[in-house]
C-alpha positions in Angstrom: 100.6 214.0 -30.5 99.8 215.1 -34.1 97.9 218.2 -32.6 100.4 219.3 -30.7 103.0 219.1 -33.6 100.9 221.1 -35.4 100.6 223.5 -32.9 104.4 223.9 -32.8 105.0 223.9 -36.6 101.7 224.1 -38.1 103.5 224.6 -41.9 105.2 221.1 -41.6 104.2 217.5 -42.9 102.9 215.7 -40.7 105.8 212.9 -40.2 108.0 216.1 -39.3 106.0 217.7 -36.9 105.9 214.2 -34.9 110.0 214.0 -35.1 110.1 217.9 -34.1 107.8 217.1 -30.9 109.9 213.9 -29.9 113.2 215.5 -30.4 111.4 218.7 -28.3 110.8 216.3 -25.5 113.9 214.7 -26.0 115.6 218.2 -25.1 113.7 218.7 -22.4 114.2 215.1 -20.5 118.2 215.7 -21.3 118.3 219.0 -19.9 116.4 218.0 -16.9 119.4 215.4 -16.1 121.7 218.0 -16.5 121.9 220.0 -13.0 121.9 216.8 -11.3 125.0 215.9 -14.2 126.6 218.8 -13.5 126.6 218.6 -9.3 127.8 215.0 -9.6 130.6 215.9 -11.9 132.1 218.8 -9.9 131.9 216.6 -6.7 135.8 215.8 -7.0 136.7 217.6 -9.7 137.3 221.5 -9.9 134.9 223.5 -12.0 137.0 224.2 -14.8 138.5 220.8 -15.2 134.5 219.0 -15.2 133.4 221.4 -17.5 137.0 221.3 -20.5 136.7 217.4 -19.9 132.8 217.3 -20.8 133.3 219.9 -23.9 136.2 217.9 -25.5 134.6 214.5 -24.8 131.3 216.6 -26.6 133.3 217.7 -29.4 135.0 214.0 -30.5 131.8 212.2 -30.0 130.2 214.5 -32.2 132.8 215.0 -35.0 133.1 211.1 -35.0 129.1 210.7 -35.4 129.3 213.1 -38.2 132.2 211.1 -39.9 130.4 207.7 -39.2 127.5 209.1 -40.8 129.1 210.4 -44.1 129.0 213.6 -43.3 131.6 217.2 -43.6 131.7 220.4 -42.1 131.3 223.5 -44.4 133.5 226.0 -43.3 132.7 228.9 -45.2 129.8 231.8 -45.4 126.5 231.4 -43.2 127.3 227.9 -42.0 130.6 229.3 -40.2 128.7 232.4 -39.0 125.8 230.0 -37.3 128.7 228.1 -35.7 129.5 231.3 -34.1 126.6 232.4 -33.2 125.8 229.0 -31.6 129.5 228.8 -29.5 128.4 232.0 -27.7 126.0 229.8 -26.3 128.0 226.9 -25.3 131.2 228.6 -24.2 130.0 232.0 -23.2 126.7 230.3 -21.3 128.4 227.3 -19.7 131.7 228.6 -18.3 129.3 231.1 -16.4 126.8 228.9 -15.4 129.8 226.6 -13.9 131.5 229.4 -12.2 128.6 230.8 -10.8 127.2 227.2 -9.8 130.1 227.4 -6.7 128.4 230.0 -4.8 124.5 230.3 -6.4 122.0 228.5 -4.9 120.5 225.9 -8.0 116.9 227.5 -7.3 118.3 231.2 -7.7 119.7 230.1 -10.9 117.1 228.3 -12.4 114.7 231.3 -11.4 117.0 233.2 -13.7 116.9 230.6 -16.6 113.2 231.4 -15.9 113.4 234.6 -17.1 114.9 233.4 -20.9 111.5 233.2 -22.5 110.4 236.3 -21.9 114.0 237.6 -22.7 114.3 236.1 -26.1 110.8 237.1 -26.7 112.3 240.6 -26.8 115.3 240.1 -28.3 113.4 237.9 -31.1 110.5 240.8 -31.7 113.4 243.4 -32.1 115.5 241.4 -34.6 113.7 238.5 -36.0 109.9 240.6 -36.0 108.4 237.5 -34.5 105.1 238.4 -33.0 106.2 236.6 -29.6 103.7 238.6 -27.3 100.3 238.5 -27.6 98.1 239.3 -24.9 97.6 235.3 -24.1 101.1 234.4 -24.5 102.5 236.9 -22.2 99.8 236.0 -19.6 101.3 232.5 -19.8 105.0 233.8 -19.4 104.2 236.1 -16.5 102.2 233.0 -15.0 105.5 230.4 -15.6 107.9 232.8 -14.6 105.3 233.2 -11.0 105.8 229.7 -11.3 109.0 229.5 -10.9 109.3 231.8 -7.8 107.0 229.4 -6.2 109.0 226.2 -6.9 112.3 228.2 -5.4 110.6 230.5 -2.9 112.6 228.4 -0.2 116.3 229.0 -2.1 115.7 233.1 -3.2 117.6 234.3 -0.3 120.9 235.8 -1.7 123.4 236.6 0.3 126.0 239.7 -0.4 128.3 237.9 -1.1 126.4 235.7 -3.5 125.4 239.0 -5.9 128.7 238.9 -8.2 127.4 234.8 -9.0 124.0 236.0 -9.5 125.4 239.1 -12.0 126.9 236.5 -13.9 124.8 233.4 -14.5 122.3 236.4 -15.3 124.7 237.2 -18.0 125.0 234.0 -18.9 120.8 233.7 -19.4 121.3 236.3 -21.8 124.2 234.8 -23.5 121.5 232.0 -23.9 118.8 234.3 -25.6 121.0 236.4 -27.7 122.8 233.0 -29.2 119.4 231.3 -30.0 118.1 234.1 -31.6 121.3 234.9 -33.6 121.3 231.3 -35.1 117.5 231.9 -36.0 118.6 235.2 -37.5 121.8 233.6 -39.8 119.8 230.7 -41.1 122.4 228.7 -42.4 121.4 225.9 -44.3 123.1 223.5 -42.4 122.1 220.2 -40.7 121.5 219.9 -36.9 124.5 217.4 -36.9 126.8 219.7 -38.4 125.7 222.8 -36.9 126.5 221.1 -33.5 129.6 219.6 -34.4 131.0 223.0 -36.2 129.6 224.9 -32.7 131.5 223.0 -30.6 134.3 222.2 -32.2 135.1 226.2 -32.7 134.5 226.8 -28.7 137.1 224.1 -27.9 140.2 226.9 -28.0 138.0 229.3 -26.0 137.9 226.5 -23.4 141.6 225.6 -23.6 142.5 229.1 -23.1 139.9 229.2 -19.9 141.3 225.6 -18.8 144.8 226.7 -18.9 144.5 230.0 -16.8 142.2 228.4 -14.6 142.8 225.2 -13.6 144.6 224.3 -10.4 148.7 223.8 -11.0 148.4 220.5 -9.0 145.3 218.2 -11.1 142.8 216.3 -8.8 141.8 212.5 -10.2 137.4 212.6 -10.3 136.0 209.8 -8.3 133.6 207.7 -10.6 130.8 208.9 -10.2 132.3 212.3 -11.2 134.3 210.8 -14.1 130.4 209.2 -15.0 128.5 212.6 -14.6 131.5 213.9 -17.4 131.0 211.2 -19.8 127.0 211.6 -19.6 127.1 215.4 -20.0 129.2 215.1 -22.5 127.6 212.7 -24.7 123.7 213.6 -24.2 123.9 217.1 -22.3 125.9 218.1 -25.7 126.0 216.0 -28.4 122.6 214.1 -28.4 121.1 217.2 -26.5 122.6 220.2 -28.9 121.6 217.8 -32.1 117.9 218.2 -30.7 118.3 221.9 -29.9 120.0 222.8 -33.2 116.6 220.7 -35.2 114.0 221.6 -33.4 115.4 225.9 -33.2 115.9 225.3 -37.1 111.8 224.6 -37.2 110.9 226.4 -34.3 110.5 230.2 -33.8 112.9 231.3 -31.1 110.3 232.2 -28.4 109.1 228.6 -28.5 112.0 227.1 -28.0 112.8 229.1 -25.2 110.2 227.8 -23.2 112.4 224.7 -22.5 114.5 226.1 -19.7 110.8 226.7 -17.5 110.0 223.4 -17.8 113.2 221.7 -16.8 113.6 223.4 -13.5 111.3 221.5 -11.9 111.8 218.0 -13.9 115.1 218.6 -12.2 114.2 219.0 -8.7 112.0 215.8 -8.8 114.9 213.9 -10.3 116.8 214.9 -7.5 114.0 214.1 -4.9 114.2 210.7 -6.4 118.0 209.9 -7.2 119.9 212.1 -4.8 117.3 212.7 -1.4 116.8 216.5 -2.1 113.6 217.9 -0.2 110.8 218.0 -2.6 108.6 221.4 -0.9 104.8 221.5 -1.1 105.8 224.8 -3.2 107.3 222.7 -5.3 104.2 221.1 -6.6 101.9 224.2 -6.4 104.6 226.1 -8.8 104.9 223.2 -11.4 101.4 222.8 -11.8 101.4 227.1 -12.6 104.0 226.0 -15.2 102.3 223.8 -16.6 99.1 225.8 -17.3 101.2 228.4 -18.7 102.5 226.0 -21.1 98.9 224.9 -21.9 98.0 228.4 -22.4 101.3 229.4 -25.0 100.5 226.2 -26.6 97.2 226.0 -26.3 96.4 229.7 -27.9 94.1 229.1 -31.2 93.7 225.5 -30.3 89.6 226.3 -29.4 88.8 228.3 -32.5 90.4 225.5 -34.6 88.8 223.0 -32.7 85.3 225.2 -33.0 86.0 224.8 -37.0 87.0 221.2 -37.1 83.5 220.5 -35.1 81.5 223.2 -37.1 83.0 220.9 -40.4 81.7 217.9 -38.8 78.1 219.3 -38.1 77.9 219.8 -41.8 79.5 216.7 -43.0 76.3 214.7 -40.6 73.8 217.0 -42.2 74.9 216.3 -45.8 74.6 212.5 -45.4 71.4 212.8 -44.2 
């Protein structure tokens, strides 16, 4: 586990790099839960309603954590342009991705989410001058974002109808990119607590305003399990979940962190095979295990020539002794 940390944040003490990787996982096991979340929570609920209910739920559990914990919101300079930066991709991404979740099938759109890495790979080499793309890691993006067509080959029929859906939750991908990479760009030196309380808490009139000229005039009562889904998403899809994000972008470069939204595609379609009876293809398990190289090759890029060294270092060490 150690390794790996290193591999992610190789400047970083050791005790750190351990807490970056769990909280890394930790992002990627709540995100996996949320498109299952999100279909149980729109079951008898309209869109709009689900998605104001889970926000403000979000944004109380998270101010009262940071209260409980002793701590305040800083309201000034780079603190309150990260919390801006960061609502463009709560608001901006998630009313989109709801809206667009009524028509799009789930495997069109997490193709789409696919694409995010290689997106903010751009967007991060144009503003932040990270050197995202080397000749390795781009063969491991190309080969995760093949994945992913494989694992939806079976849902990438669009219908006409379907192509203003697919326009926006492709909008909303690059809402995504363009919000991590501007919070990697501020650098505020605020914690991962605040920065997702302040972030939520200024998105909540964006969503009032969105709530009130959308919602139905006559309000629907969830079922349970809808009510549930709401209370989950709202309490690990954003606080527990954005807490993560907001730590592990603070000690991550961009690009990395991107990489999240190819692995959770198909984390989410086995959770669904195994809580809600969705068909599990054979394509399926032929595209996660591309994904999964590819993330063995991003990661995995300079792990031989350090591990050629640490053996080289050994060699000598035995010779010395004897």
């Amino acid at each position: 586990m150690a390794g790996i940390g290193e591999r992610i944040a190789p400047s970083l003490p050791g005790g750190v790099q351990v807490k970056l990787l769990l909280a890394y996982i930790g992002v990627v096991l709540i995100w996996s839960t949320t498109p299952l979340g999100i279909k149980w929570s729109v079951e008898s609920a309209y869109f709009v309603d689900a998605l104001f209910g889970r926000m403000a739920l979000a944004a109380l559990f998270s101010w009262l954590l940071l209260r409980l914990r002793g701590g305040r919101l800083c309201w000034r300079g780079t603190a309150l342009r990260s919390y801006l930066a960061a609502s463009l991709g709560i608001w901006g991404c998630m009313l989109m991705v709801y809206w667009s979740a009524q028509t799009l099938p789930s495997g069109v759109m997490s193709v789409l989410f696919g694409l995010s890495p290689l997106m903010t790979g751009v967007i991060a080499t144009l503003v932040l001058g990270e050197r995202a793309f080397t000749p390795l890691r781009l063969l491991s993006l190309l080969l995760a974002l093949a994945g992913l067509v494989v694992v939806f080959s079976g849902d990438l029929a669009v219908g006409e109808g379907q192509w203003p859906a697919l326009l926006v939750n492709l909008t909303a991908v690059a809402l995504f990119c363009v919000s991590a990479v501007w919070v990697k760009r501020v650098d505020a030196a605020v914690g991962p607590q605040q920065q997702a309380t302040g972030s939520l808490l200024v998105s909540i009139p964006v969503f009032v305003l969105f709530w009130g000229l959308l919602s139905p005039a006559e309000p629907v009562m969830p079922g349970t399990r809808s009510l549930l889904a709401i209370a989950y998403l709202a309490l690990f899809g954003s606080v527990i979940g954005f807490v993560l994000y907001f730590y592990i972008l603070r000690n991550m470069t961009a690009s990395q962190v991107s990489l999240i939204p190819m692995m959770t595609p198909c984390m989410a379609l086995f959770l669904g095979y195994l809580l809600n009876d969705e068909a599990l293809a054979t394509t399926t398990l032929v595209g996660a295990a591309m994904i999964v190289s590819a993330l063995g090759l991003y990661f995995g890029e300079g792990m031989v020539p350090r591990a050629s060294g640490a053996l080289t270092k050994f060699r000598q060490r035995a010779l010395e002794r004897r």
